[in-house]
C-alpha positions in Angstrom: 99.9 141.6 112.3 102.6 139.2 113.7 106.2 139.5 113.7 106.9 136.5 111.9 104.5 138.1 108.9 107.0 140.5 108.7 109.9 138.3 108.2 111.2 137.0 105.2 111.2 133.5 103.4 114.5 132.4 103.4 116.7 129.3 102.4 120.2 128.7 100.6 119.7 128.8 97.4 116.1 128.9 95.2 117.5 125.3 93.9 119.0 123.7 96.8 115.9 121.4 97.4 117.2 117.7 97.5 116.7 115.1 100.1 117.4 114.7 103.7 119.1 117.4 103.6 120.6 120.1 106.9 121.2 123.5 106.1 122.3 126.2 109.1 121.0 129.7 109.7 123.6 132.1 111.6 122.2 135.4 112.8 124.3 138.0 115.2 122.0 139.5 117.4 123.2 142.7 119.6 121.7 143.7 122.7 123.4 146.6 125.2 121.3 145.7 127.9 118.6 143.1 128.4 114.9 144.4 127.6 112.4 145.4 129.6 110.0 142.9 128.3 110.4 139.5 127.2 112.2 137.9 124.5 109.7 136.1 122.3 110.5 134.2 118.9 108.2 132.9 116.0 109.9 130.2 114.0 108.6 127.8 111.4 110.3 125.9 109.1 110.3 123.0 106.4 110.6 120.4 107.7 112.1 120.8 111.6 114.4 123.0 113.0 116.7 123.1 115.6 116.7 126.3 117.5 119.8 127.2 119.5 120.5 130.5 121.2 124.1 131.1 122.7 124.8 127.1 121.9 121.9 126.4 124.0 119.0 124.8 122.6 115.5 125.9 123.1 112.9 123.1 123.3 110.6 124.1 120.8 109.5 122.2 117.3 107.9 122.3 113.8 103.9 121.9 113.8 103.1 118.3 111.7 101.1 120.4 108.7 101.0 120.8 105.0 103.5 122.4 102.5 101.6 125.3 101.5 99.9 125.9 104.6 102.3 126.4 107.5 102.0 126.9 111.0 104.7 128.8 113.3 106.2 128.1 117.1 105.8 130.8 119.3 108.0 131.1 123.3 109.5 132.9 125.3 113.3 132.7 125.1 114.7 135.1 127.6 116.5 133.2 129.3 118.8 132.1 126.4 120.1 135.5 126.1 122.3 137.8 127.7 123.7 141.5 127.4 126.2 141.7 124.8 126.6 139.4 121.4 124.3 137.0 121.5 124.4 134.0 118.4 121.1 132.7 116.9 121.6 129.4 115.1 118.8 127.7 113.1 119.3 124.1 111.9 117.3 122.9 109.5 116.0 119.4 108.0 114.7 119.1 104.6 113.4 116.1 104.4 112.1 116.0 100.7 110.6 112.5 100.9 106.9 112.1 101.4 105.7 109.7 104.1 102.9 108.6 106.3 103.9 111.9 108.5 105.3 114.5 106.4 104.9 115.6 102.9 107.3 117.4 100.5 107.3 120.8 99.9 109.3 124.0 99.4 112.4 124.5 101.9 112.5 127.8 103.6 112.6 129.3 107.3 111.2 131.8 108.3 111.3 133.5 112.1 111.4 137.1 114.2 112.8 137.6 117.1 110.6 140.5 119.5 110.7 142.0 122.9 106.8 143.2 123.1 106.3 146.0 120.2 109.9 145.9 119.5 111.2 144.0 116.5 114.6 142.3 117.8 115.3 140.7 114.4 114.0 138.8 111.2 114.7 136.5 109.1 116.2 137.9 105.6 119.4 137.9 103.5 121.5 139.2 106.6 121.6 135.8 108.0 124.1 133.4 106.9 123.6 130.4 105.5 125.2 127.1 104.8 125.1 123.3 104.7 125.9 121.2 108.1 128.4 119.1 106.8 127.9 116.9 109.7 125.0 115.1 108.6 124.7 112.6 105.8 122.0 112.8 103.1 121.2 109.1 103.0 117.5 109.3 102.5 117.5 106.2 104.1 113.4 105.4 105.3 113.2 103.8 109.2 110.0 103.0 107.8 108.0 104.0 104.6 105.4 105.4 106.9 107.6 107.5 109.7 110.2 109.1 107.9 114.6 109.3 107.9 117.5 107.9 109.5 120.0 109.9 110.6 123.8 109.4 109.9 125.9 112.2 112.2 129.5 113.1 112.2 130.3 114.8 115.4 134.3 115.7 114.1 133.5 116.6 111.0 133.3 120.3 110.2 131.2 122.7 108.5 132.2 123.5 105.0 132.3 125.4 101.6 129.0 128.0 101.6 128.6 128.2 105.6 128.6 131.6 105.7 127.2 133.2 102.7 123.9 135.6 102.8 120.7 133.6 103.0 118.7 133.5 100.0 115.5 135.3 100.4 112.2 134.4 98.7 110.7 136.7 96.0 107.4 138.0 96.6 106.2 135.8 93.3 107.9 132.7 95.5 106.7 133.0 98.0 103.0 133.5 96.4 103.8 129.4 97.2 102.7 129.5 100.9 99.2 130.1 101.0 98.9 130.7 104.7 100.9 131.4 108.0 99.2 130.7 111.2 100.3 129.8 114.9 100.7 126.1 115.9 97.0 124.8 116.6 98.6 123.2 120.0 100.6 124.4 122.7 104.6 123.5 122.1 105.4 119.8 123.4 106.7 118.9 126.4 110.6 118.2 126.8 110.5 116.4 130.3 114.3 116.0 132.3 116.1 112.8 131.0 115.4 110.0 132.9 117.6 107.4 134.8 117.9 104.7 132.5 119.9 101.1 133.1 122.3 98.8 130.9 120.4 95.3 130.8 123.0 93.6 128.7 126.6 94.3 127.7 129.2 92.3 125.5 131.5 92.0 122.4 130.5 92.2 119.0 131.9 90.0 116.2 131.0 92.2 112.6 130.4 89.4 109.7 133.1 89.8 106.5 130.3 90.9 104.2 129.2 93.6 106.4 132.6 94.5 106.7 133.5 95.2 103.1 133.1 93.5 99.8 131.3 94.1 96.4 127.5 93.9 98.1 125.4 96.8 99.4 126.3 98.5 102.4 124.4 97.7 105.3 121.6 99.7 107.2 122.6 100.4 110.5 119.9 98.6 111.8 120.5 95.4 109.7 124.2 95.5 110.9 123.4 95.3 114.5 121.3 92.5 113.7 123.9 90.6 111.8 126.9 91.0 114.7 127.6 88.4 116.1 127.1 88.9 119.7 128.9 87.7 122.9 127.3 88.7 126.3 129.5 89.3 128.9 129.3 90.0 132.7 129.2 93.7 133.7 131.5 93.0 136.0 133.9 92.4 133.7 132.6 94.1 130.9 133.3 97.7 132.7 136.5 98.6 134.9 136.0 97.9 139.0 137.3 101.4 139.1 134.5 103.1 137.0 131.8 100.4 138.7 132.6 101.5 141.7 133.2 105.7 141.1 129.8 105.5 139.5 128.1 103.6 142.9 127.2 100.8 140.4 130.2 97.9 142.4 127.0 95.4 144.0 126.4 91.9 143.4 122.8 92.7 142.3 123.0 95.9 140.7 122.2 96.4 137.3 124.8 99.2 135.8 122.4 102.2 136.2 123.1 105.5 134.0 122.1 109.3 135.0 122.9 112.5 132.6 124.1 114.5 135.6 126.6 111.4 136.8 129.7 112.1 136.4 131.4 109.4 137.0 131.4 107.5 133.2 131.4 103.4 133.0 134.8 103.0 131.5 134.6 99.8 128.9 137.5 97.5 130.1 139.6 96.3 126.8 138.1 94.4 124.1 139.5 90.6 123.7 141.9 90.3 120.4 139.2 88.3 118.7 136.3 90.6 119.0 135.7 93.7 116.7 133.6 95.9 119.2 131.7 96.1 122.1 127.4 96.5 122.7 125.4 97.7 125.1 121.8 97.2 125.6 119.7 100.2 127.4 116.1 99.2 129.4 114.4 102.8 129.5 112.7 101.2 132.0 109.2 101.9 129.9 108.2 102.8 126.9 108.7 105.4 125.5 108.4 108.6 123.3 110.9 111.2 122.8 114.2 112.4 121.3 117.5 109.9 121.1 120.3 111.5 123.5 123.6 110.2 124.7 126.6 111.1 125.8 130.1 109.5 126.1 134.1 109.7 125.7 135.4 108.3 122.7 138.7 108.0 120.5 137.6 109.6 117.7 136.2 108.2 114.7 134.2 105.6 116.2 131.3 104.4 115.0 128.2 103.5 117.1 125.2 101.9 115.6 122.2 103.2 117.6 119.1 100.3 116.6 115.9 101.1 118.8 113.0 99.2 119.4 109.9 97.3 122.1 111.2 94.5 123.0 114.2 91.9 123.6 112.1 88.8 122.0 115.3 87.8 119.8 117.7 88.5 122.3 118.5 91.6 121.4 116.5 94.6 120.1 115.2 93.4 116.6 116.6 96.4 114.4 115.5 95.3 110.8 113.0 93.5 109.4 111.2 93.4 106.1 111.1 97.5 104.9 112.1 98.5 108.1 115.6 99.5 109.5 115.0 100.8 113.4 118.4 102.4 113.7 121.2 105.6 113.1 124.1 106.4 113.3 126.9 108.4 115.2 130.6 108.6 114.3 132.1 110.3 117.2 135.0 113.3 117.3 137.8 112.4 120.2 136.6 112.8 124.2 133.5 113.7 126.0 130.4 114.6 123.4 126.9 115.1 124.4 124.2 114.6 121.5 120.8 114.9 121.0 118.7 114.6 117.8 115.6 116.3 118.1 114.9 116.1 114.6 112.8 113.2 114.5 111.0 111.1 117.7 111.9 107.6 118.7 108.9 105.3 120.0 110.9 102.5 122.0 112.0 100.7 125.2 115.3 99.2 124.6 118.3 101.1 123.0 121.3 98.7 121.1 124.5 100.5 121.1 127.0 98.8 119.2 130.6 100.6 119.3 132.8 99.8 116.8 135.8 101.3 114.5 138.0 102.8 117.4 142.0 102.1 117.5 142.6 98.4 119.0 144.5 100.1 122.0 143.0 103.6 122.6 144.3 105.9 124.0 141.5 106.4 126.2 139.5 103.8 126.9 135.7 104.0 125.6 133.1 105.6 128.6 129.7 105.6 128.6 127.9 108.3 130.5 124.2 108.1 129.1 122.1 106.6 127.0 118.8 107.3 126.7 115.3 109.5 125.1 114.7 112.7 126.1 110.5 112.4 126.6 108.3 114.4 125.1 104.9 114.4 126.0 101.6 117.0 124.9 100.5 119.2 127.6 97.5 117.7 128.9 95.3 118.7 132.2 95.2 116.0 135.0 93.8 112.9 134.1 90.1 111.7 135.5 90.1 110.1 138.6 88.9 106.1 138.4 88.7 104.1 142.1 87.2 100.9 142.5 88.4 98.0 144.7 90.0 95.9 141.5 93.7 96.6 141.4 94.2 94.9 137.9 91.2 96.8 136.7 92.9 100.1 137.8 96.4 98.9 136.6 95.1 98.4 133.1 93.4 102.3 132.8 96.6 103.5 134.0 98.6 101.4 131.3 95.9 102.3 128.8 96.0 106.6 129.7 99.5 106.1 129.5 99.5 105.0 126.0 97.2 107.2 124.7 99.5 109.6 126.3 102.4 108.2 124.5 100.3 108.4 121.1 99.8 112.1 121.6 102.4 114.3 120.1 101.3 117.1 117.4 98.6 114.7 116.9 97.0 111.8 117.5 99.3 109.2 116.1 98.8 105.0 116.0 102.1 104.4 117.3 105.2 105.9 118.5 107.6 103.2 117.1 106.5 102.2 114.0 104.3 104.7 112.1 103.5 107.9 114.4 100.8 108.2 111.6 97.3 110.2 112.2 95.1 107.5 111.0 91.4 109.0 110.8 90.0 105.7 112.2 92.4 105.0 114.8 92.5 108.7 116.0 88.6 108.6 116.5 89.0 106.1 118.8 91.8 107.6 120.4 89.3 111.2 120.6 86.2 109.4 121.8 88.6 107.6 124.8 90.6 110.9 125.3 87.3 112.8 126.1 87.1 110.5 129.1 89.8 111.5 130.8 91.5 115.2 129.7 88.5 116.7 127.3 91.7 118.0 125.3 88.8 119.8 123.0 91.0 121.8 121.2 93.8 119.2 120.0 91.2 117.1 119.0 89.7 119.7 117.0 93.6 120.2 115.3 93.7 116.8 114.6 90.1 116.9 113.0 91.4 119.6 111.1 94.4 118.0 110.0 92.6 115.3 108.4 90.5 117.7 106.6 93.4 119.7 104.9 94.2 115.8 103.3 91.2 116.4 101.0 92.7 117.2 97.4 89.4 117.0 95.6 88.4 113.4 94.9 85.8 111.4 96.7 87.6 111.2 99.7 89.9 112.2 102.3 93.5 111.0 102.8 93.5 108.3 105.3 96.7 109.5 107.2 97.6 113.0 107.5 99.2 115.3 107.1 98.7 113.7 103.6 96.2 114.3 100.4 95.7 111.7 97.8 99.4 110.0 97.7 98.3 107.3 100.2 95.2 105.0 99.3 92.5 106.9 101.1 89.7 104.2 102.7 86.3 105.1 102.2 84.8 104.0 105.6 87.6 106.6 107.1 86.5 109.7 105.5 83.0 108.7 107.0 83.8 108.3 110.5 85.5 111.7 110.3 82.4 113.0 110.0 81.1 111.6 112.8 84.1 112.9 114.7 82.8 116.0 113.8 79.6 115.4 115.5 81.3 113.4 118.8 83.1 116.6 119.0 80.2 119.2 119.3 78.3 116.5 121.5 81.3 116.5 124.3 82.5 120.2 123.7 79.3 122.1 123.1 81.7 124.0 120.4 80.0 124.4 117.0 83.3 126.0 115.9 84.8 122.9 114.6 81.7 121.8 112.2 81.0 125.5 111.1 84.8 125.3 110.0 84.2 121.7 107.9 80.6 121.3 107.3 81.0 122.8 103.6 83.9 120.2 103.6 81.4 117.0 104.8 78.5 118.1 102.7 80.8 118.0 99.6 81.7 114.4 100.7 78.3 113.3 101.3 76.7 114.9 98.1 80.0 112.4 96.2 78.8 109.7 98.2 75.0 110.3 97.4 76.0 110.0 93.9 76.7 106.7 94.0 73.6 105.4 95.0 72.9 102.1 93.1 69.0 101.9 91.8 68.4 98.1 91.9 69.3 98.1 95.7 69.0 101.5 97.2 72.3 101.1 98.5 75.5 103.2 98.2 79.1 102.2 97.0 82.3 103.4 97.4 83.7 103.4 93.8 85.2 101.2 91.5 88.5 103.3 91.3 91.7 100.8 91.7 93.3 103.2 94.5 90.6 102.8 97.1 91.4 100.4 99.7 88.1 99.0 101.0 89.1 98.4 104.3 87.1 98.0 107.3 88.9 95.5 110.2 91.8 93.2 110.4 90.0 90.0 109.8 88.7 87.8 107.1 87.9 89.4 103.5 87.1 92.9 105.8 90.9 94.1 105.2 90.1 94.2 101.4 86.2 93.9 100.7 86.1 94.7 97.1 82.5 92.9 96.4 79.2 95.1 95.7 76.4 95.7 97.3 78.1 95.6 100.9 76.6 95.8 104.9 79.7 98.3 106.0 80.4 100.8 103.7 76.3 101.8 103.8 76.3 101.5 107.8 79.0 103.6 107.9 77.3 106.2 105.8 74.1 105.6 107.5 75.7 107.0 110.5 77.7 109.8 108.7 74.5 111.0 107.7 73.0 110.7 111.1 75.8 112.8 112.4 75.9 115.5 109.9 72.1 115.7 109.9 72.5 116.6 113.5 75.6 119.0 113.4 73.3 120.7 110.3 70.4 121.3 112.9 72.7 122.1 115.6 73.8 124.9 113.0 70.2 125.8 112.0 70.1 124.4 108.5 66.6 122.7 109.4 66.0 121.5 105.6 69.2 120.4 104.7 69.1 118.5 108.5 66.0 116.4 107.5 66.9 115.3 103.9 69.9 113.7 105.6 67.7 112.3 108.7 65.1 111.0 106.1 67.8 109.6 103.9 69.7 108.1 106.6 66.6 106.4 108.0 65.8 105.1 104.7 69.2 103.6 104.1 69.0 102.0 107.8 66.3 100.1 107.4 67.0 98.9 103.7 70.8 97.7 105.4 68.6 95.7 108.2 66.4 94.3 106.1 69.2 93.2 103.1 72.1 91.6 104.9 70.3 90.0 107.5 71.1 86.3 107.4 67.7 84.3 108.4 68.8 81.1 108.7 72.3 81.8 110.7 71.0 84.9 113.1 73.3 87.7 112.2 74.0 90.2 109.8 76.3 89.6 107.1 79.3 91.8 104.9 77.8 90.6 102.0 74.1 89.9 100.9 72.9 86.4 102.1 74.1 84.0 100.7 77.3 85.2 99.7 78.9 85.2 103.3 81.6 82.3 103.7 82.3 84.2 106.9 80.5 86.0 109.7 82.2 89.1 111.3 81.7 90.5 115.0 82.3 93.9 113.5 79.5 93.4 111.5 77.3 93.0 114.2 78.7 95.9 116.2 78.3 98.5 114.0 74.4 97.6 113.1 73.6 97.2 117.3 76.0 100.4 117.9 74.3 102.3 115.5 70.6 101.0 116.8 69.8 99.1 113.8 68.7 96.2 115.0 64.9 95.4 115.5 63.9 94.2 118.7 62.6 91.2 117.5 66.4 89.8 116.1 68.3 90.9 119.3 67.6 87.7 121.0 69.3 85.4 118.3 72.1 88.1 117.4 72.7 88.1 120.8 73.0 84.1 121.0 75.5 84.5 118.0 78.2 86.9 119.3 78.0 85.3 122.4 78.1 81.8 121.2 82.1 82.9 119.6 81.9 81.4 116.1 82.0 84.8 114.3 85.4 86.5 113.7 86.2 88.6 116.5 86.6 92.8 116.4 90.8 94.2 116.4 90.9 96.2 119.4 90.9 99.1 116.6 87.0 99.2 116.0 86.5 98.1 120.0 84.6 101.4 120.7 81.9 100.0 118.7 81.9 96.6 119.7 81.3 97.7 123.6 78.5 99.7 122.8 77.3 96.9 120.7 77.4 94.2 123.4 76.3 96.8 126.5 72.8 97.1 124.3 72.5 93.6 124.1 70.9 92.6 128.1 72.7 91.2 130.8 74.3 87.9 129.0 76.0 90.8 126.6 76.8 93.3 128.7 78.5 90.8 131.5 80.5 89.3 128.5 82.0 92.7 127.4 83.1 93.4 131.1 84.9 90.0 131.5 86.3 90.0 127.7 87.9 93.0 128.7 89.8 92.0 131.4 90.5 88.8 130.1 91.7 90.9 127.1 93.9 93.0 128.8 95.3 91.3 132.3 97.9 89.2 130.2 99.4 92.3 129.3 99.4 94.2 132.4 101.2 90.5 133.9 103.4 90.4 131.4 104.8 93.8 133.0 104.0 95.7 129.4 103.8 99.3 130.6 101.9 100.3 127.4 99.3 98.2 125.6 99.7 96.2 122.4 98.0 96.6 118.9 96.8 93.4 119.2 96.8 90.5 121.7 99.7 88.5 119.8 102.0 91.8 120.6 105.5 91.7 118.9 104.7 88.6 117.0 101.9 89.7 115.3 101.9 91.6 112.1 104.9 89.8 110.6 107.3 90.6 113.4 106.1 93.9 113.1 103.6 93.9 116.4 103.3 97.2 117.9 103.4 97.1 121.6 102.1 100.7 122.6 99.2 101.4 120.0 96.7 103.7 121.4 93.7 102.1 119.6 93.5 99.8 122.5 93.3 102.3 124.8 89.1 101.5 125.4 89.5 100.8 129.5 89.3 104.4 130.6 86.2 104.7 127.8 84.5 101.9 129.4 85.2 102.9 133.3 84.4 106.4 133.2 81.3 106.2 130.2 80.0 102.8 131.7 81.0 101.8 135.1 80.3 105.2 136.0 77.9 105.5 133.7 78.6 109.0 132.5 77.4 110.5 129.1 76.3 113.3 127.6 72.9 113.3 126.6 73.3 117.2 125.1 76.0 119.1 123.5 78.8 119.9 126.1 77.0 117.9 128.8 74.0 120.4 128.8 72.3 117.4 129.9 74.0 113.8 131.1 73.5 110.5 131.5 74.1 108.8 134.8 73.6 105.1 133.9 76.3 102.9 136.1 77.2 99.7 135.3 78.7 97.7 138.5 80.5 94.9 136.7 81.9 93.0 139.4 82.1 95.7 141.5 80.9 96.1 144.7 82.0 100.3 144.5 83.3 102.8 142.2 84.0 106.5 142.4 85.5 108.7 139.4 84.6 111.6 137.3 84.9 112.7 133.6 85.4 116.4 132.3 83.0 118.5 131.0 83.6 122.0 129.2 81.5 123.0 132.8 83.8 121.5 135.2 84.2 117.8 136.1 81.0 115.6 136.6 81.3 113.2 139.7 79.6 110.2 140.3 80.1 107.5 143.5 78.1 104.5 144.0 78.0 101.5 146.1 76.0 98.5 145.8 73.2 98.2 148.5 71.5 94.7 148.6 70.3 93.7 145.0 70.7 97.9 143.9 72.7 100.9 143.8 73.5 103.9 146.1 74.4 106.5 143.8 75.8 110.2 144.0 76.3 112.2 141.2 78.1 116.1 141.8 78.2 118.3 139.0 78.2 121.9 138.0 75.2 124.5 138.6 73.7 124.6 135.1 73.9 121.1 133.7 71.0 118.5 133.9 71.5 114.7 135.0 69.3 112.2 133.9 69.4 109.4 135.8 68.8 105.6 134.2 69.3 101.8 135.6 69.8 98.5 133.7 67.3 96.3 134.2 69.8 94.2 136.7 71.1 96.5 138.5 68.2 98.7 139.8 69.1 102.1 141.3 67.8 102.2 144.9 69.2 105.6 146.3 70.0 108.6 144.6 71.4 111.9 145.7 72.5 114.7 143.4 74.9 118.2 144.1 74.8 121.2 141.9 78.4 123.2 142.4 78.3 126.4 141.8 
């Protein structure tokens, strides 16, 4: 049993449950003389916590999971302790609203505190409890997908309850949480605070109607946008004095900021006509992490902190539509240091806007730092990629980056935005992950997450952690199952599908169902709530007209891969019902949708098509499909461009739909991607966009760090290096390079073995090629037809 098992469930009060809401956890903890073995704690909470031992805080967070079925943190805190008194304080935030990240359930925490087989403390009705009157409880969304703002007092103190006995959960309430287990993942990465720069510094001028007045209160983020703004030199923005102090006095410096400066920039007074001052913050790239700052103020003022991508309008854009990218701070008097670590910030600019102080402080305003604290999964060393193509190596370092970035307790779409684990998006994000960490395991908790979002119905939620409250998309719940399957093949771990076979056969038995007489064909359902969603383009956002090509090739290869994981497990009948059906349904898909007189396959039957799709075709030649005889003229059509092009969210299947298609297709995908991707490098992005439009796509609402387009390292290390597995975890692997433009290329990919190596170099109208790889797994060794392998040499490590 673990200590935390023995601990109780404890909160306030059985009906303090309301929204966005911070309650504090106050625990004496005596200790004559440090112990012999380390200090460990087990904490988990709903919704986050905030752990701090003797005022210090220990990095460590709540697991994204479900309300009944928690997870719990688990470190070593010695270091936080001393002999003596020691004080344990737990904040924690209720969030109580349901979102694309989060959804609501009971509050409670629960934690133990150990030194080995010793039993330190628990959590019970000794602790005290109280609110932290500090916070506001606006239950203001940043978005409807990512979860609260945050509205922070820093002078205001704690009140009323703050130190009455915790309320401890009856055994009947606490009959609520079916299950306790440790975090699937190792805690997250807090990485040292990084030197970060003021780009732009001014006066603000605040409209009258934000000011006061009969209409709404504006969200911080909307009042930043509506300030007027005045730009001013940073020369004479901040005091010589301070410029100077802080080593920042050059005629082509930009103001640079440090946390462990301490020499502040002092603001020099603001003009009679102005109401406050603004700073804008380059983090110098984008990033993922917790909001931190500190500064002097006269206390009471009120600083608007708006985040956000870019500087398109000027300024960061704060507000838009549903969305308010901002919080707020309203400082106590001097120095103050803050960091909230209840929530992650996804940005590369910061807007400060300062406002609300005395018109002659005291003591003039001084900024020390503003910033994000990063945090970042803990990941082995990347695979290595060399070839002679600097923009080509510059774009898989932006793209690891950003599926780096879009890594946290799970995969996640975006760190700005969303920071939602969309089932599609995150098997892309698995299948290019492979390629360079393995990262088995958090793949497999991500898998899993998606799998508690099943409530019952037809399908699974299509973000998570979330069940039915969210439209779930049918083709989603399909491709999870072939996650499933892409997991075993890379891993060589059945655990995963022995865990959620019972789970995908439920699924496909629903889906089996449906299978419509007249056509032999399959359909997702009729229910309203189903979003019938397949790509960004054309009627394929919303494709609500029956019999269609992509819901069935979907399920075609759903069946393939569950028929496959089935065998793998030894379940030989149920394994060939699904082959045979699958095989069946493939070649009635081929045979229906194909459009005779145009030369590809359509959504819809023929016919009925007003518009031709690329993701169409991709998912037919991807999942082999298409007859040998139609290649030629399905070839001459995606080549041709006059069908509507793939997102980069469904690229994984459009590259190995073109790489199947002969030399025209496969030198098409190599230059598209480049062509794709080098405006984005040049434009000096540092992560890469959810779509080639960036900020302006998507209403305003462009993401520009989306990990969906992450496909480079896929392509390099899978294709240019030509590395597969042919077997589950690499048993046996293809060698099958693809030059490109390349005249050489060296790299490797990981394997649950060790990491497979391959080098070639071109030799005359061939390849030289060297592949190094661990005793006990098998290459195979293939060429395309144009680029012939002339040399090969091959070293088994033990």
């Amino acid at each position: 049993m673990n200590n935390i098992e023995q601990a109780a469930w404890i909160w306030t009060a059985p009906d303090d449950c309301g929204k966005d809401i911070y309650r504090s956890f106050q625990r004496q903890l005596d200790l004559p003389a440090l112990p012999d073995q380390p200090i460990t704690v087990e904490i988990s909470a709903d919704s986050t916590f905030e752990l701090l031992i003797n005022r210090r805080r220990c990095p460590l967070t709540q697991f994204s999971d479900y309300p009944d079925t928690r997870t719990y943190s688990t470190a070593e805190v010695s270091e936080f302790f001393h002999p003596g008194r020691n004080e344990i304080t737990v904040i924690v935030h209720y969030i109580g609203v349901d979102s694309y990240t989060y959804l609501t359930g009971k509050p409670y925490l629960k934690a133990a505190f150990s030194a080995g087989a010793e039993i330190l403390c628990l959590s019970d009705r000794s602790w005290l409890a109280g609110k932290v009157s500090s916070y506001d409880s606006n239950a203001t969304p940043v978005t409807f997908q990512l979860g609260l703002q945050f509205c922070y007092h820093a002078g205001r103190q704690s009140e009323g309850d703050g130190g009455k006995p915790a309320y401890q959960y009856s055994a009947a309430e606490a009959a609520y949480w079916q299950s306790l287990r440790p975090r699937p993942i190792p805690p997250l990465l807090e990485l040292p605070r990084p030197p970060t720069c003021v780009c732009q510094q001014g006066y603000l001028k605040r409209p009258a109607a934000a000011v006061g007045g009969d209409q709404p209160v504006p969200l911080p983020g909307q009042t930043c946008y509506r300030d007027w703004l005045r730009p001013e030199k940073y020369a004479a923005f901040f005091t010589e004095e301070s410029l100077r102090a802080s080593g920042n006095l050059g005629r082509h410096n930009i103001p640079q900021l440090s946390w462990d400066s301490c020499e502040p920039l002092v603001f020099a007074p603001l003009p009679d006509d102005c109401d406050g001052y603004y700073l804008i913050i380059d983090l110098g790239q984008e990033s993922a992490g917790f909001l931190t700052c500190k500064f002097a103020l006269p206390e009471g003022t009120r600083v608007d902190l708006a985040h956000g991508e870019h500087l398109d309008d000027g300024r960061v854009r704060g507000t838009f539509n549903r969305y308010d990218f901002a919080d707020q701070y309203h400082s106590s008097a001097g120095l103050q240091e803050f960091t909230y670590c209840h929530r992650r910030l996804g940005a590369r600019y910061l807007e400060l806007h300062f406002s609300a102080f005395p018109a002659r402080p005291e003591v003039p305003l001084q900024l020390y730092y503003a910033g994000i604290v990063p945090v970042e999964v803990p990941l082995p060393s990347a695979a290595e990629f060399h070839c002679e193509d600097r923009m080509l190596l510059r774009i898989n370092a932006i793209a690891a980056a950003t599926l780096k970035l879009c890594m946290h307790d799970h995969y996640e779409d975006c760190p700005w935005r969303e920071q939602a684990l969309w089932t599609y998006d995150a098997r892309m994000q698995m299948l290019y992950g492979y390629y360079l960490w393995g990262n088995y395991d958090y793949v497999a908790a991500s898998l899993n997450l998606v799998a508690q979002s099943y409530d019952g119905g037809d399908y699974l939620g299509k973000v998570a952690p979330a069940r039915g409250r969210t439209r779930p998309i049918p083709s989603f719940t399909l491709v999870w199952v072939a996650a499933l399957y892409e997991h075993y093949l890379h891993s060589g771990s059945l655990q995963l599908c022995q865990e959620n076979i019972a789970l995908a056969d439920v699924i496909i038995d629903k889906a089996i169902s449906r299978q419509d007489p007249e056509y032999g064909l399959y359909f997702a359902g009729t229910d309203a709530s189903i979003w019938h969603f397949y790509e960004w383009v054309g009627h394929l956002n919303q494709l609500n007209t029956y019999p269609q090509s992509l819901y069935n090739v979907y399920f075609y290869e759903c069946l393939q891969a569950a028929a496959k994981i089935h065998a793998a497990l030894g379940n030989q009948s149920r394994a060939a019902e699904l082959g045979a059906r699958a095989a069946e349904l493939g070649q009635k898909v081929e045979k229906l949708f194909w459009e005779e007189g145009q030369g590809w396959y359509g959504a819809l039957l023929p016919g009925q098509n007003d518009l031709a799709y690329e993701h169409v075709q991709a998912v037919m030649l991807a999942n082999d499909l298409v007859p040998a005889e139609k290649m030629p003229r399905l070839r001459d059509a995606l080549l041709a461009g006059k069908l509507l092009p793939n997102s980069f969210g469904s690229f994984a299947y459009f590259l190995a739909a073109m790489m199947k298609t002969g030399p025209a297709g496969r030198a098409h995908i190599s230059n598209y991607l480049q062509e794709l991707f080098t405006p984005v490098a040049l434009a000096g992005a540092t992560s890469l966009w959810e779509t080639a439009y960036g900020s302006k796509d998507m209403g305003g609402a462009g993401s520009l760090c989306h990990a969906w387009s992450s496909v480079m390292p896929y392509f390099c290390n899978a294709y240019i290096l030509g590395i597969k597995p042919r077997q589950p975890g690499y048993r046996e692997f293809l060698v099958q390079p693809y030059p490109a433009h390349l005249t050489h290329a060296q790299g490797g990919v990981p394997t649950p073995a060790g990491e497979i190596r391959v080098s070639w170099q071109r030799q005359g109208d061939g390849l030289a090629v060297e592949v190094s790889h661990p005793q006990g797994l098998t290459p195979v060794l293939e060429a395309y037809p144009e680029y012939p392998i002339l040399k090969a040499q091959f070293v088994a490590r033990a």
